[in-house]
Every structure is written in structure tokens, then in C-alpha cells.
DSSP file (Angstrom, degrees, kcal/mol; ACC not computed):
  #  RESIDUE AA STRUCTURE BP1 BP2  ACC     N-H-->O    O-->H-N    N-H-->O    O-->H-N    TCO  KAPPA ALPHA  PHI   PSI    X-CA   Y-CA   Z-CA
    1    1 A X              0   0    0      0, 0.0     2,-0.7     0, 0.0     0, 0.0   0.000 360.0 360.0 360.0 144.4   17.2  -26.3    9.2
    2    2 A X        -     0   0    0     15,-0.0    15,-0.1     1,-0.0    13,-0.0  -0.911 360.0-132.3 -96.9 107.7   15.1  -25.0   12.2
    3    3 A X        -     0   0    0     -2,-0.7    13,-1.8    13,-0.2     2,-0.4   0.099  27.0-175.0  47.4 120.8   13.8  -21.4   11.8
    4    4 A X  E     -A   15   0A   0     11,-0.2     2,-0.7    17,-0.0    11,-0.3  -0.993  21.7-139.0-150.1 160.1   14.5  -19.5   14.9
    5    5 A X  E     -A   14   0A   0      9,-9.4     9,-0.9    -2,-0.4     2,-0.3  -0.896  23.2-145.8-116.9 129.1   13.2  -15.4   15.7
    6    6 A X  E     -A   13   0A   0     -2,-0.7     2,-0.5    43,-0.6     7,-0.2  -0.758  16.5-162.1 -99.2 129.8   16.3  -13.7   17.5
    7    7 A X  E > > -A   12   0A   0      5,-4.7     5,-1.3    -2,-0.3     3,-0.6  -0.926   6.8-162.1-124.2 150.7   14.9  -11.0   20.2
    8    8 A X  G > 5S+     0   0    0     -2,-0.5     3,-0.8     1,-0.2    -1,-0.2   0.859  81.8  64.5 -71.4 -33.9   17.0   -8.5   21.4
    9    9 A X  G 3 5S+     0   0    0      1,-0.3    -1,-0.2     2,-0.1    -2,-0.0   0.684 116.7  35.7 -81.6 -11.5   15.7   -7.3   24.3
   10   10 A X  G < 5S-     0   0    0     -3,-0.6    -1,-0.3     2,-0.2    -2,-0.2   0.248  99.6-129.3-118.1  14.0   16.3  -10.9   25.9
   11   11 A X  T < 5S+     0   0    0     -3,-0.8     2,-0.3    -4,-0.2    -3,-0.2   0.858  73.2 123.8  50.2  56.2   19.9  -11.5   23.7
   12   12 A X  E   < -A    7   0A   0     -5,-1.3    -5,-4.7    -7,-0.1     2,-0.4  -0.977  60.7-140.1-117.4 166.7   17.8  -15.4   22.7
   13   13 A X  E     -A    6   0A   0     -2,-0.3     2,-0.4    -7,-0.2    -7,-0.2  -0.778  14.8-146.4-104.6 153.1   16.9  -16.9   20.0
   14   14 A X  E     -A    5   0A   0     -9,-0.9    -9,-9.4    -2,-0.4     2,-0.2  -0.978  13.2-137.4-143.7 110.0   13.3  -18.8   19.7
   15   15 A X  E     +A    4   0A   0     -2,-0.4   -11,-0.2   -11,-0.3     2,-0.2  -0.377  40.9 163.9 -49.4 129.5   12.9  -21.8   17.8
   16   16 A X        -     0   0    0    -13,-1.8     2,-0.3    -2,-0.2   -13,-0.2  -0.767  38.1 -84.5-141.2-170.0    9.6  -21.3   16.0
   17   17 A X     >  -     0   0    0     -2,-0.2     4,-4.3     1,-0.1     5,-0.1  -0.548  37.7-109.6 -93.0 167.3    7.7  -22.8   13.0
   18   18 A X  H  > S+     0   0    0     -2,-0.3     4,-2.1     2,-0.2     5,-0.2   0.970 124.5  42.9 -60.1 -72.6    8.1  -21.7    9.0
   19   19 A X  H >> S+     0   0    0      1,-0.3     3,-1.6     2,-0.2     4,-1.4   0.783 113.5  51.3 -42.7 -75.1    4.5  -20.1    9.3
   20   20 A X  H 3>>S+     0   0    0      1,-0.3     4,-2.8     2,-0.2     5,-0.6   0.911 114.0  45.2 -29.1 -59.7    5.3  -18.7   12.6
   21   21 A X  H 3X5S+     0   0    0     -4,-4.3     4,-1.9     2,-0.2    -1,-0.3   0.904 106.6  55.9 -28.8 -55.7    8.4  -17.3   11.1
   22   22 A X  H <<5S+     0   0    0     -4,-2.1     4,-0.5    -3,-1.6    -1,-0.2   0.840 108.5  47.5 -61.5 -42.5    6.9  -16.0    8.2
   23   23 A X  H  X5S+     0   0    0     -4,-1.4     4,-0.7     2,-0.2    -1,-0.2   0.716 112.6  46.0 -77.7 -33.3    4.4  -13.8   10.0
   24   24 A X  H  X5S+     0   0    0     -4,-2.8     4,-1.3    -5,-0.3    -2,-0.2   0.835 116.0  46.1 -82.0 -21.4    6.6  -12.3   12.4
   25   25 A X  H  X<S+     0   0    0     -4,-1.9     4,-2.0    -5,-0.6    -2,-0.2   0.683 107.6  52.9 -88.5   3.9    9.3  -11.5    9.8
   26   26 A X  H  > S+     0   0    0     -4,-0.5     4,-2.1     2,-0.2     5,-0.2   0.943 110.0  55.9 -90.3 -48.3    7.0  -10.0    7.0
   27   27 A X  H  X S+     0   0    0     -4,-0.7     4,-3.1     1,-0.2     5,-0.4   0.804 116.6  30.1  26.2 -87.8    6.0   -7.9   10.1
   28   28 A X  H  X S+     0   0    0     -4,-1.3     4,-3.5     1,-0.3     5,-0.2   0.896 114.2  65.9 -86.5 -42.3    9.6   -6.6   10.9
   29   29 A X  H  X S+     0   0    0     -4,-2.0     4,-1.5     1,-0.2    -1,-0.3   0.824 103.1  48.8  -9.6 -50.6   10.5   -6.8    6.9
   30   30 A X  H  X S+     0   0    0     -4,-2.1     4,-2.2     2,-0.2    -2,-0.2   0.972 119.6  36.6 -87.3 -47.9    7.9   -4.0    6.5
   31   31 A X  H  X>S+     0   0    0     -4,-3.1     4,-1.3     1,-0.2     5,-0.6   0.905 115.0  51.7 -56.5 -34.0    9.5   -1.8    9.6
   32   32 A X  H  <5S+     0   0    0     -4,-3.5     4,-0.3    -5,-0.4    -1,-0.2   0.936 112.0  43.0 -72.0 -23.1   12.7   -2.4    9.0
   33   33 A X  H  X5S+     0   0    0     -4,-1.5     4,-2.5    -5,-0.2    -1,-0.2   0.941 115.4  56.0 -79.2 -60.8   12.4   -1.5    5.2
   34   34 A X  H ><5S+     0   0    0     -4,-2.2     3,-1.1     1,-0.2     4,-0.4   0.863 110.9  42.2  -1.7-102.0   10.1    1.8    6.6
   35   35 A X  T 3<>S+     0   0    0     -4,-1.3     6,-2.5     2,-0.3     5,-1.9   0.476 110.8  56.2 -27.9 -34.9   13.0    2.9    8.9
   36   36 A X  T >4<S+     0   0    0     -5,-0.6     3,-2.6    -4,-0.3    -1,-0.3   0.919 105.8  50.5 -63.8 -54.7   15.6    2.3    6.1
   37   37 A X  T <<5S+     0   0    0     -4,-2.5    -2,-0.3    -3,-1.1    -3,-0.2   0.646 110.3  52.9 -74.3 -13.8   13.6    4.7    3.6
   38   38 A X  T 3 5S-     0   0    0     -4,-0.4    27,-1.0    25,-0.0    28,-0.5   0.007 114.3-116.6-105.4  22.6   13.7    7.4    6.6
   39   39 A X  T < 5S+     0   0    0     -3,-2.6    25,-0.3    25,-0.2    -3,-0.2   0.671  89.0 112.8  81.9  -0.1   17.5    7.1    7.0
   40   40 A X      < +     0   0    0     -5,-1.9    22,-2.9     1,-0.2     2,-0.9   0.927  67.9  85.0 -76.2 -38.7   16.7    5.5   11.3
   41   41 A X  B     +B   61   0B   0     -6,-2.5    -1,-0.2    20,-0.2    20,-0.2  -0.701  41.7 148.7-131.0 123.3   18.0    2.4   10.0
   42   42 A X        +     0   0    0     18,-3.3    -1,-0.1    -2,-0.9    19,-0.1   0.170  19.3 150.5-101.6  31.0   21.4    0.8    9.6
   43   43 A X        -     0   0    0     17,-0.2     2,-0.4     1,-0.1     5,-0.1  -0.058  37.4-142.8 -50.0 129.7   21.1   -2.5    9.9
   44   44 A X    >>  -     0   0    0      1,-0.0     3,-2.1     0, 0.0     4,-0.5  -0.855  21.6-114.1 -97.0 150.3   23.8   -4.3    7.7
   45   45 A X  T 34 S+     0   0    0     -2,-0.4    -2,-0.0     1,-0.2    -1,-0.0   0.596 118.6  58.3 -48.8   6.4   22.9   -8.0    5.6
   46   46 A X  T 34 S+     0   0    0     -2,-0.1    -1,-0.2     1,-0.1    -3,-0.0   0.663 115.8  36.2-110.9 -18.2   25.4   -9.9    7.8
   47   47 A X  T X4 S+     0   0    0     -3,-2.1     3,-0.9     2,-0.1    -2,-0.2   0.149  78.4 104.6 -69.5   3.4   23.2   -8.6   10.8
   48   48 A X  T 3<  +     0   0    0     -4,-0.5    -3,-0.1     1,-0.2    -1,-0.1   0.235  68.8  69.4 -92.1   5.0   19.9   -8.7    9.4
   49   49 A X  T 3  S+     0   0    0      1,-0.1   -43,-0.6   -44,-0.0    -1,-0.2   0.908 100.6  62.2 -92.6 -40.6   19.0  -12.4   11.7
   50   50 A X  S <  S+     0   0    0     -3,-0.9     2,-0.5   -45,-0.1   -42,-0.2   0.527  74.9  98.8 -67.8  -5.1   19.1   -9.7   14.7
   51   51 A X        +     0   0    0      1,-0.1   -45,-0.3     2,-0.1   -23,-0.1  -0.708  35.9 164.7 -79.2 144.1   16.4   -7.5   13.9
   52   52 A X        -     0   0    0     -2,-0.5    -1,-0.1   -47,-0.1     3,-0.1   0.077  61.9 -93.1-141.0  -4.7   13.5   -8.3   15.7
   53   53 A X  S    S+     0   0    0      1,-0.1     2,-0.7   -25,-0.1    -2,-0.1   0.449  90.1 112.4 118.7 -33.8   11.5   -5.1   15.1
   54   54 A X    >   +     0   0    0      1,-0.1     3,-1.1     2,-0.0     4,-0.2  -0.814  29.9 164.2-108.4  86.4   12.4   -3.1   17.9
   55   55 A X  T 3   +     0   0    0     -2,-0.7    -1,-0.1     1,-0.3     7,-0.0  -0.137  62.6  80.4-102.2  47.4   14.4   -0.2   17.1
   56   56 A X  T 3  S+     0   0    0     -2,-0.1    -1,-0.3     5,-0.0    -2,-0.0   0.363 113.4  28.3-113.4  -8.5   14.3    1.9   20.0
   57   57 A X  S <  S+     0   0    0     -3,-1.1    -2,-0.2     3,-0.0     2,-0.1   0.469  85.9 112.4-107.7  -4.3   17.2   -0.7   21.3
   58   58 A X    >   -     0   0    0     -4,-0.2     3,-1.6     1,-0.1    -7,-0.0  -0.289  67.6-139.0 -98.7 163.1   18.7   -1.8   18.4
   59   59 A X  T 3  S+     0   0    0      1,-0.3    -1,-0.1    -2,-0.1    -4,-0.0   0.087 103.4  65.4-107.5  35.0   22.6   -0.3   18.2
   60   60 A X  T 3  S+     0   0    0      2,-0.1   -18,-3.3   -17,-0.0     2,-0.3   0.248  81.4 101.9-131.6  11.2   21.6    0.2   14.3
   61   61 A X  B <   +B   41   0B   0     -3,-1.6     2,-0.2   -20,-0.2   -20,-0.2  -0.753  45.9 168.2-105.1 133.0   19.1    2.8   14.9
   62   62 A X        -     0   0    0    -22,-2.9    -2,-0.1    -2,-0.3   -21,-0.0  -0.695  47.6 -91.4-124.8-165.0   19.4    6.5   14.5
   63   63 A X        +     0   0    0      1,-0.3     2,-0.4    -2,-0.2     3,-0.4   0.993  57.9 179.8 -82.0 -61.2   17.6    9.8   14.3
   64   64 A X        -     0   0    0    -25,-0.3    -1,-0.3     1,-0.2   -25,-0.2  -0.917  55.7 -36.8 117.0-115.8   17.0    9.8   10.6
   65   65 A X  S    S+     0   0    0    -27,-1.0    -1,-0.2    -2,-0.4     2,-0.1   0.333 105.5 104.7-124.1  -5.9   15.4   12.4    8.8
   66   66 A X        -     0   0    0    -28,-0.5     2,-0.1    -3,-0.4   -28,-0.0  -0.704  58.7-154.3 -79.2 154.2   12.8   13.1   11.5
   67   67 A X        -     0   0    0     -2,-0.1     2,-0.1     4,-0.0     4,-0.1  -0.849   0.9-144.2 -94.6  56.7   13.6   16.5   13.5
   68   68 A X    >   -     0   0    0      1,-0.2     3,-6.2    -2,-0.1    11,-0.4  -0.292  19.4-131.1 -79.3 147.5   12.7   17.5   16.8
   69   69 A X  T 3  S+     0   0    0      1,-0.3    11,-0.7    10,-0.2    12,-0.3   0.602 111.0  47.6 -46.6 -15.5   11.8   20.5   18.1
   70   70 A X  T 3  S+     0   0    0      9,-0.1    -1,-0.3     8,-0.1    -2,-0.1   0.640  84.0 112.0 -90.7 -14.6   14.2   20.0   20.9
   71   71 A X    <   -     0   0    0     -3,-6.2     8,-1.0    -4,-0.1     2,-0.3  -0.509  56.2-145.9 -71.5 152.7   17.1   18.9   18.8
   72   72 A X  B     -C   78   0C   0      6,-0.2     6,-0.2     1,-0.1    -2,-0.0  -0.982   2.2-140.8 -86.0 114.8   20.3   21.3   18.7
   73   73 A X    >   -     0   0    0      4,-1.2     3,-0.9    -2,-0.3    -1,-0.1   0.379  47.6 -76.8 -71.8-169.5   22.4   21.9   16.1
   74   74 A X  T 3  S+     0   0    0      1,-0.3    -1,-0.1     2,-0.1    -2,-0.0   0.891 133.0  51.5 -83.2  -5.5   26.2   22.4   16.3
   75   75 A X  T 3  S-     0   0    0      2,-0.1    -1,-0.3     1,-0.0     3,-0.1   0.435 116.1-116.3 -83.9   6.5   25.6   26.5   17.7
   76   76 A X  S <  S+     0   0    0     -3,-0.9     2,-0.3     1,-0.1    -2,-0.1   0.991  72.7 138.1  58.1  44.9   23.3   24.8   20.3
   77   77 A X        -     0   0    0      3,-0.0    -4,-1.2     4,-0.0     2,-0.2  -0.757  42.9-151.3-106.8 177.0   19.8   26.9   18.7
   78   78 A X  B  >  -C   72   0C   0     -2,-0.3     4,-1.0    -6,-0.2    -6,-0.2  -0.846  24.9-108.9-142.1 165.5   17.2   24.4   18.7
   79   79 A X  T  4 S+     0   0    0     -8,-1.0   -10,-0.2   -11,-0.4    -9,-0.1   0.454 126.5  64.3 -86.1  11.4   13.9   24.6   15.7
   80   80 A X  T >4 S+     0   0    0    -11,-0.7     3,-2.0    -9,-0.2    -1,-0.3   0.848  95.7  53.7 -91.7 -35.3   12.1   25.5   19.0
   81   81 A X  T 34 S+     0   0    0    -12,-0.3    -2,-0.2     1,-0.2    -1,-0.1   0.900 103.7  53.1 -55.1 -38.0   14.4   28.9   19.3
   82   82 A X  T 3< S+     0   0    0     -4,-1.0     2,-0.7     2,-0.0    -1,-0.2   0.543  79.2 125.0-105.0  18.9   13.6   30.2   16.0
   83   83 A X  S <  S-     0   0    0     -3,-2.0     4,-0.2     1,-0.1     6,-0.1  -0.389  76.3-108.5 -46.9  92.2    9.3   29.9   16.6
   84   84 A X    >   -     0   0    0     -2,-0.7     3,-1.6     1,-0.2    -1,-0.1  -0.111  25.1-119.3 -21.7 133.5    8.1   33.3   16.0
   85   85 A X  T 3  S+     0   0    0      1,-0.2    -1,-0.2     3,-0.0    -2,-0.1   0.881 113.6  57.6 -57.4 -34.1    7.0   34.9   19.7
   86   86 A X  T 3  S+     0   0    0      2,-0.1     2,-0.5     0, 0.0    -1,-0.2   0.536  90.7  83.4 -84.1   3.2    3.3   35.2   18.2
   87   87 A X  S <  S-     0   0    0     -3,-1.6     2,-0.4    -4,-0.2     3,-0.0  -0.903  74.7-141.4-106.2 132.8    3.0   31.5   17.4
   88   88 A X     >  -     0   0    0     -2,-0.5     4,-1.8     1,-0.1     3,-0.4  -0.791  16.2-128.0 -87.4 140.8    2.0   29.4   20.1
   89   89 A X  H  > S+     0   0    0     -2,-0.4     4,-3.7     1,-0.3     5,-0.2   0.867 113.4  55.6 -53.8 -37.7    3.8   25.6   20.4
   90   90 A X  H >4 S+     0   0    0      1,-0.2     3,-0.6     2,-0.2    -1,-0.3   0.935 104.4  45.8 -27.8 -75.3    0.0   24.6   20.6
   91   91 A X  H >> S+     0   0    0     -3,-0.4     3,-4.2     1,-0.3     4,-3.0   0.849 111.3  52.4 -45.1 -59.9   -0.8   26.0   17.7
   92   92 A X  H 3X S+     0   0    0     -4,-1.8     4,-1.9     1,-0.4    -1,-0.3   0.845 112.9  43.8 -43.4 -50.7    2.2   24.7   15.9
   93   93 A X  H << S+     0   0    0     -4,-3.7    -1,-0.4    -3,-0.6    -2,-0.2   0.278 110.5  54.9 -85.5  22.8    1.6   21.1   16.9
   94   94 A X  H <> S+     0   0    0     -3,-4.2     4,-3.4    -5,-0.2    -2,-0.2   0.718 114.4  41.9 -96.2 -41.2   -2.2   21.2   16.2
   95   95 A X  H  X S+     0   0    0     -4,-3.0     4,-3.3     2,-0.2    -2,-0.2   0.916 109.2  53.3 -53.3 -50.2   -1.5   22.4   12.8
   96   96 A X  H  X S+     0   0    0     -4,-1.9     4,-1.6    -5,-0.3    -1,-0.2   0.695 113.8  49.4 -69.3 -30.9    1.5   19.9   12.2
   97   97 A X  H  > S+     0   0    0     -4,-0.2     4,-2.8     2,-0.2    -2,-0.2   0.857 110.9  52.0 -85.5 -28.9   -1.6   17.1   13.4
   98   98 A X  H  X S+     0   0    0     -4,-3.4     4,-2.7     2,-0.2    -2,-0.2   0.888 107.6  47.8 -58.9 -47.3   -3.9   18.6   10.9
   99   99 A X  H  X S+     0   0    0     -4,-3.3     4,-2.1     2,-0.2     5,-0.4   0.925 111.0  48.1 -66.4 -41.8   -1.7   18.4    8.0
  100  100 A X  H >X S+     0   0    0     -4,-1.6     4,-1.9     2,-0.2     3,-0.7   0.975 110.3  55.7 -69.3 -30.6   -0.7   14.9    8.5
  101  101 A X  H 3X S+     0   0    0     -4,-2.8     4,-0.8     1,-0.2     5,-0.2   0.965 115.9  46.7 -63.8 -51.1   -5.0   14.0    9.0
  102  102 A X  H 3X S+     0   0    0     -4,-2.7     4,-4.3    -5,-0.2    -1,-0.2   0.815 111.5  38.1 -49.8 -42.8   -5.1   15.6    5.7
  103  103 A X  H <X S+     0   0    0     -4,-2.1     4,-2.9    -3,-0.7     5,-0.4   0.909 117.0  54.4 -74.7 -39.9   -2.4   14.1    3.6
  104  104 A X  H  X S+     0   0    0     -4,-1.9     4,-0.6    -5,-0.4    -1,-0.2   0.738 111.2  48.7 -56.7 -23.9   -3.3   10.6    5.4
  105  105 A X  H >X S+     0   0    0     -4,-0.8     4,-3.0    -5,-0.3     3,-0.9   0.899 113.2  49.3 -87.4 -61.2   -7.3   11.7    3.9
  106  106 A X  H 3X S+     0   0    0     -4,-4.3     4,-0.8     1,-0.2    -2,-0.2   0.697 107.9  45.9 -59.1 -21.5   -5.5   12.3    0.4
  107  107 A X  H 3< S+     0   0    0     -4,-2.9     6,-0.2     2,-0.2    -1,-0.2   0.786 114.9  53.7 -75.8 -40.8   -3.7    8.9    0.5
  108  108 A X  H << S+     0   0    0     -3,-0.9    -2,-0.2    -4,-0.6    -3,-0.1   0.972 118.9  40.2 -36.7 -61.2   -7.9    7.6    1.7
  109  109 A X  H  < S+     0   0    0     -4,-3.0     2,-0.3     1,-0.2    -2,-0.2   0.834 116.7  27.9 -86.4 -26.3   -9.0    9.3   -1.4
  110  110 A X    ><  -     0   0    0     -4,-0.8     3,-4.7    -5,-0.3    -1,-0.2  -0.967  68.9-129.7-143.3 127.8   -6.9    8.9   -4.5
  111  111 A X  T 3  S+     0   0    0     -2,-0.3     3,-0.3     1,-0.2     4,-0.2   0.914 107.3  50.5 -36.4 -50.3   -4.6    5.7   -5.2
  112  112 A X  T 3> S+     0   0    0      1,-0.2     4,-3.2    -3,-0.1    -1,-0.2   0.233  70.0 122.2 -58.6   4.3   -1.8    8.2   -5.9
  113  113 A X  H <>  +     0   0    0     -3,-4.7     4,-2.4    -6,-0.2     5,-0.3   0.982  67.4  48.1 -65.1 -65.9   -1.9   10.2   -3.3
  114  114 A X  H >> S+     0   0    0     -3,-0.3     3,-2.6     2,-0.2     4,-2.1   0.830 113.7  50.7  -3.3 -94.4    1.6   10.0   -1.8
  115  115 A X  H 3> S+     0   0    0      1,-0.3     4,-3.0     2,-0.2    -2,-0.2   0.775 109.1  48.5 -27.8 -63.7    2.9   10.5   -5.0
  116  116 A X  H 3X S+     0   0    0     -4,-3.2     4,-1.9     2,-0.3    -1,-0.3   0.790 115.3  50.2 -48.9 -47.2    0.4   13.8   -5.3
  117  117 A X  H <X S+     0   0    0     -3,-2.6     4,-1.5    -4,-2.4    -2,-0.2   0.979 107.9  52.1 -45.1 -71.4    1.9   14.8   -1.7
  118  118 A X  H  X S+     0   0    0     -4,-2.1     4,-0.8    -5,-0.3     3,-0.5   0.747 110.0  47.3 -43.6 -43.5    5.5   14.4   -2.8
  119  119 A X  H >X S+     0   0    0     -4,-3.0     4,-1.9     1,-0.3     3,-1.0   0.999 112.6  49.6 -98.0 -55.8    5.1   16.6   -5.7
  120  120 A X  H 3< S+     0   0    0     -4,-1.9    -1,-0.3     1,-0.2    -2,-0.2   0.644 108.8  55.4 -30.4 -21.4    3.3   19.3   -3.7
  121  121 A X  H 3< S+     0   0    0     -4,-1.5    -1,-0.2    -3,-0.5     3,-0.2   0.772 111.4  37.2 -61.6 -64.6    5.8   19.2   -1.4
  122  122 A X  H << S+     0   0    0     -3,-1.0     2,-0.2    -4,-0.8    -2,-0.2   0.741 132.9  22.3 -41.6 -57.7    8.7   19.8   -3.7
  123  123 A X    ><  -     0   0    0     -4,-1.9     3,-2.5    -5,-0.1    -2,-0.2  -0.712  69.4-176.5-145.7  77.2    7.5   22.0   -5.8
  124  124 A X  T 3  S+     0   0    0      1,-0.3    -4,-0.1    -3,-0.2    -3,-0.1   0.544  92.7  50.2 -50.8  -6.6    3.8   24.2   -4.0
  125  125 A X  T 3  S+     0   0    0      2,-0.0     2,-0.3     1,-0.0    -1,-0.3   0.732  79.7 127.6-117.7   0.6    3.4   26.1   -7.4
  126  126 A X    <   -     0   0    0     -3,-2.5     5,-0.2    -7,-0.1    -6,-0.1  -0.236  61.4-112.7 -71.7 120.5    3.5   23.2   -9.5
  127  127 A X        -     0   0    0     -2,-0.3     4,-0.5     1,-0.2    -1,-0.1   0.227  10.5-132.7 -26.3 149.0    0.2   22.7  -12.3
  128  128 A X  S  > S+     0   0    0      2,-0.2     4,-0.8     3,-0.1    -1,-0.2   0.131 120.5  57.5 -89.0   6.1   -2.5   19.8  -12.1
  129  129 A X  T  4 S+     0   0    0      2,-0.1     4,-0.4     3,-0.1    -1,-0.1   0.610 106.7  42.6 -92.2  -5.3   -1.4   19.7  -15.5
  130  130 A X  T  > S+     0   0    0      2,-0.2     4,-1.3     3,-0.1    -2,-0.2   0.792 117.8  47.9 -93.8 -58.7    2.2   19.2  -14.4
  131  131 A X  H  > S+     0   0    0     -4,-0.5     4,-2.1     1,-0.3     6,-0.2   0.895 117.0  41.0 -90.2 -43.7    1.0   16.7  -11.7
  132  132 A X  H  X>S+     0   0    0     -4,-0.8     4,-2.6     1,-0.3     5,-2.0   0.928 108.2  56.3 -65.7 -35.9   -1.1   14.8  -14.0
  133  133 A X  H >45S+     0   0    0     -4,-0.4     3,-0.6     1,-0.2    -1,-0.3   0.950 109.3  46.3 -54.3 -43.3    0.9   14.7  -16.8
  134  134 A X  H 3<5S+     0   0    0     -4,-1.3    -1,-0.2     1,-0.2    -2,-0.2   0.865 110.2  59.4 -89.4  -8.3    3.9   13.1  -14.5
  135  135 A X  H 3<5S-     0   0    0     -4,-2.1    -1,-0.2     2,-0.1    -2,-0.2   0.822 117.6-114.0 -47.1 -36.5    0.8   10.3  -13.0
  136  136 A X  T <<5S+     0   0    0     -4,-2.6     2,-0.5    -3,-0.6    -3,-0.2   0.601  76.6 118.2  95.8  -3.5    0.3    9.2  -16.5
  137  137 A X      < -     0   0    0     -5,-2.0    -1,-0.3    -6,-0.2     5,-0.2  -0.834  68.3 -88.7-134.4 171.5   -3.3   10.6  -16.7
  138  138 A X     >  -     0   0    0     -2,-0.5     4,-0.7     1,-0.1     5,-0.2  -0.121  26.1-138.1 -71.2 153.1   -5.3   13.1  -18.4
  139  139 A X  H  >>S+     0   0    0      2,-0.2     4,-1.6     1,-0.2     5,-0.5   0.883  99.4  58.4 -59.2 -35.4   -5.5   16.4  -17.2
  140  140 A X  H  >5S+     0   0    0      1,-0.3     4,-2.6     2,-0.2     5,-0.2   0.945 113.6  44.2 -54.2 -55.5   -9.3   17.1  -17.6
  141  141 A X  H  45S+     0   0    0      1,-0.2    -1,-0.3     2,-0.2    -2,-0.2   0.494 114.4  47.9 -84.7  -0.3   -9.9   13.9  -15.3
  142  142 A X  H >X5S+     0   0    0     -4,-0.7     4,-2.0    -5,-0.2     3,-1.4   0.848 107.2  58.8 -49.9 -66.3   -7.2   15.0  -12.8
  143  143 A X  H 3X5S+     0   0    0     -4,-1.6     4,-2.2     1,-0.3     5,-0.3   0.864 116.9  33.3 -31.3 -72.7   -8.7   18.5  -12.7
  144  144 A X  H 3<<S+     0   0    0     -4,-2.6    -1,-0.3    -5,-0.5    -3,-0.1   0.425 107.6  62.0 -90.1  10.7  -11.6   17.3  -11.6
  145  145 A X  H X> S+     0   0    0     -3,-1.4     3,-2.7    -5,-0.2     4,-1.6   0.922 121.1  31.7 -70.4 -88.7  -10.6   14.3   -9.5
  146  146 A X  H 3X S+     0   0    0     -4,-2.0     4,-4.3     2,-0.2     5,-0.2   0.616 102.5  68.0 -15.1 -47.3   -8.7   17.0   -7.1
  147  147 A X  H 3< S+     0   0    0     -4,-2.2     4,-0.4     2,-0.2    -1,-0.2   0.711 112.0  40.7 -71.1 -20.1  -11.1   19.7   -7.8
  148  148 A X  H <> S+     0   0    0     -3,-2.7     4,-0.7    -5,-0.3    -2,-0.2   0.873 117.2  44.4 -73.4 -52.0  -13.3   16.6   -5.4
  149  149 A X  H  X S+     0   0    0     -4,-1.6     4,-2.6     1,-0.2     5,-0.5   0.864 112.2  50.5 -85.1 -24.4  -10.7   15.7   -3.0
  150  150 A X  H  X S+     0   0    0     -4,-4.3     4,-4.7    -5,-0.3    -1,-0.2   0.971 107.5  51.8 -73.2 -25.7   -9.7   19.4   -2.3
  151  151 A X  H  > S+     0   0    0     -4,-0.4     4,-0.8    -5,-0.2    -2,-0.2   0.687 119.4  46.9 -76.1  -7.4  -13.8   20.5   -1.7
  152  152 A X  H  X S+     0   0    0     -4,-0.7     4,-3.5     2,-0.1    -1,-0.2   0.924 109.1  49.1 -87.9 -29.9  -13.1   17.2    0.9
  153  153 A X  H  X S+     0   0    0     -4,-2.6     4,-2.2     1,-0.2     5,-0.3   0.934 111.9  52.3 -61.6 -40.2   -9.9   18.3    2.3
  154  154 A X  H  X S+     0   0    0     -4,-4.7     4,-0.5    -5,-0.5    -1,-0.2   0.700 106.4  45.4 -93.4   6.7  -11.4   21.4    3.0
  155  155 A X  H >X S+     0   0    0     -4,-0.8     4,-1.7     2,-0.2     3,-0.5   0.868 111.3  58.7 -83.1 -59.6  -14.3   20.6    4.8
  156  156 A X  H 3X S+     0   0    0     -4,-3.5     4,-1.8     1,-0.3    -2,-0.2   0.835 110.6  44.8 -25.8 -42.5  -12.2   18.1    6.9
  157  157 A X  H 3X S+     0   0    0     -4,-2.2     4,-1.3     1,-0.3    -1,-0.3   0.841 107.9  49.5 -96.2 -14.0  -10.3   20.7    7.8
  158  158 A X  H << S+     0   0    0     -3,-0.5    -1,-0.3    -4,-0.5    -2,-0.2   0.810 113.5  53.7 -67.6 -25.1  -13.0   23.4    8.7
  159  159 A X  H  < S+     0   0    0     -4,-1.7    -2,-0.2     2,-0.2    -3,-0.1   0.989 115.9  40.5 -77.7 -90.6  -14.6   20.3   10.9
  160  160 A X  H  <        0   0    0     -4,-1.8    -2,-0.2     1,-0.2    -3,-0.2   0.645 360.0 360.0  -7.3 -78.0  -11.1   19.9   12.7
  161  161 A X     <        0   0    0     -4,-1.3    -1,-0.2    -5,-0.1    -2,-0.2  -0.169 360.0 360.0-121.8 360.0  -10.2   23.5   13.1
């Protein structure tokens, strides 16, 4: 059976090779899986030959769990209306680019880092004896694995800032 990569934006199909195949669907595999796990994408398995990658067209795509500052709710306020007046939109998004260069550094620096995010995240008051404990490693050698990557984080972000 011949292999073929279906693209939307020109409604054909492209006969290709297995190799070819493989490397453009691990590709779209990896978004489409991405996009799933942030709620964009609803792609069902009897439709799954039409993803091509490109979900800014695809009639399975939604907003997900990202938020924009422009979106409205059903009173029509938007997350830009409730901005304190003394915070500037600058400010807001400089910050909002700072935290992700950070968490994206923490991911850099310790295999677990995600994981480390996610539980800060949840729960800001939660131990590094808490955090290690649910990693699976000892606390002593946490402590001071963190006690590293925070003296890194926070020069990154005095450098930044």
C-alpha cells in the first residue's frame, strides 16, 4: 500500500516514500499530541490521515487553555479590563517573557524541571522536602540541587531585568 501525506491547505494527497512519511508524521505526531494536551486539538481517529500539522486551518482546532488578553467572557470584560491602572501592558508582557525564560532555564538545568514547575505552580508554598519527596529523591540533595539552580535563576533574571 502506497503511503501518501494529506495537506490541507491544497485539499491533496502526496504520494511519498515510508522514510518520507515517517519524518513528516513523527513531526505532526509530536504537535498534534502537544495541542491535544493543551485542549486546541480535536482531531478524532477516523480523521487523523487529515492532519497535516497545520492547525491554524484545521476545522478541529480551538482556543484551548491558552487565554488572551483580548478574549471576552460572557459580560464582555476582557483579562485586559481588570489590569490594575498602575501596571503598564509592557510591563506585564515583559514579565510574562521573563517567567517563561526562566522556567524554560529550570527545564535547561534539572531533568525534572517541568515536573518542579508544575508543583510550584499548584501549590507556591509547597516544601523542597515535599517536592523532593514526590521526585523520588533525597531531600539533602534536592536542597542543594535548587539551592544552585535558584542562585542561577536569579542572576538570569537580574541580567534580564
Amino acid at each position: 500500500m502506497k503511503k501518501y501525506i494529506y495537506v490541507n491547505a491544497a485539499k491533496e494527497k502526496f504520494y511519498v516514500t515510508d522514510e518520507e512519511y515517517r519524518d513528516f508524521y513523527r513531526g505532526v505526531d509530536a504537535k498534534r499530541k502537544r495541542e491535544q494536551y493543551h485542549h486546541r486539538c480535536y482531531c478524532t481517529k477516523e480523521y487523523l490521515w487529515k492532519c497535516d500539522g497545520d492547525c491554524d486551518i484545521c476545522q478541529f482546532h480551538s482556543k484551548g487553555d491558552f487565554v488572551s488578553l483580548d478574549y471576552e467572557n460572557e459580560e464582555g470584560m476582557s483579562l485586559a479590563d481588570n489590569i490594575p491602572g498602575d501596571m503598564e501592558l509592557e510591563q506585564i508582557v515583559a514579565d510574562s517573557a521573563l517567567l517563561d525564560e526562566l522556567f524554560d532555564k529550570l527545564k535547561e538545568l534539572d531533568p525534572d524541571g517541568e515536573k518542579i514547575a508544575k508543583l510550584w505552580m499548584s501549590d507556591p508554598n509547597l516544601s523542597d522536602r515535599k517536592i523532593a519527596e514526590k521526585l523520588g529523591r533525597k531531600q539533602r540533595t534536592f536542597a542543594n540541587q535548587i539551592k544552585r539552580i535558584r542562585k542561577i535563576l536569579k542572576i538570569t533574571a537580574q541580567i534580564d531585568s
